[in-house]
C-alpha positions as CSV (number, residue, x, y, z in Angstrom):
1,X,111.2,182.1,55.2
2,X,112.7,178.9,55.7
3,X,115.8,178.7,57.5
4,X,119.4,177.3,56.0
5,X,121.0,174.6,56.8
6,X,124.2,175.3,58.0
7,X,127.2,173.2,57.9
8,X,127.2,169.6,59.1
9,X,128.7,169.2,62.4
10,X,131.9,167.5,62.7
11,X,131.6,164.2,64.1
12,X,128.4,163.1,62.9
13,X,129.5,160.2,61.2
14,X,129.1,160.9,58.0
15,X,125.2,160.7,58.2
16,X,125.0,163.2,55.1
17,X,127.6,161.7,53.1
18,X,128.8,158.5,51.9
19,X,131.9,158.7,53.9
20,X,131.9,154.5,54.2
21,X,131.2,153.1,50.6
22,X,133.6,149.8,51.1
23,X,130.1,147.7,50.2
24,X,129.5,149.4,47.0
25,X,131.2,146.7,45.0
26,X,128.9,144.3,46.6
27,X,126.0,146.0,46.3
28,X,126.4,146.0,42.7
29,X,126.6,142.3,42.6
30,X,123.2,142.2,44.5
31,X,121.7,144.6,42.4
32,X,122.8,143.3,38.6
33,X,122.0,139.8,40.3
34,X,118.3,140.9,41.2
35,X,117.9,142.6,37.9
36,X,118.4,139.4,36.0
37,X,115.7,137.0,38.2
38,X,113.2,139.6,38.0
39,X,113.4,140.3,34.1
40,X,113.3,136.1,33.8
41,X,110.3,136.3,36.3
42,X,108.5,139.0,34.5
43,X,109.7,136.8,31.3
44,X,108.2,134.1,32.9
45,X,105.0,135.5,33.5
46,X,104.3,137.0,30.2
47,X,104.8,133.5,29.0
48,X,102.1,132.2,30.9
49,X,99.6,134.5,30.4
50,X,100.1,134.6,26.4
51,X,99.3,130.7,27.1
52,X,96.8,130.8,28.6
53,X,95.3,133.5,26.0
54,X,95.7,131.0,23.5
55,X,94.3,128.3,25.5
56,X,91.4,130.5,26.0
57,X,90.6,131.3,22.4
């Protein structure tokens, strides 16, 4: 039997949680931003290589 974890210890820092989430704002920003440039890489890419499919036939 595996042995429960008990309750965190106080003081810990809030290693388990998200007790400091001031950068989630941020974060989002970063993330919606990197979305976007790699769906117009993959775009991009798909682009090529249907030109270069037609180029080949």
């Amino acid at each position: 039997m595996a042995t429960l974890k008990g309750p965190t210890e106080g003081g810990n820092g809030g290693k388990r949680g998200h007790s400091n989430m001031e950068h989630r704002d941020e974060t989002e920003i970063i993330k919606a931003a990197s979305n976007v440039r790699r769906r117009n890489n993959e775009k991009q890419e798909i682009r090529r290589e249907l030109e270069n499919i037609a180029s080949d036939s």
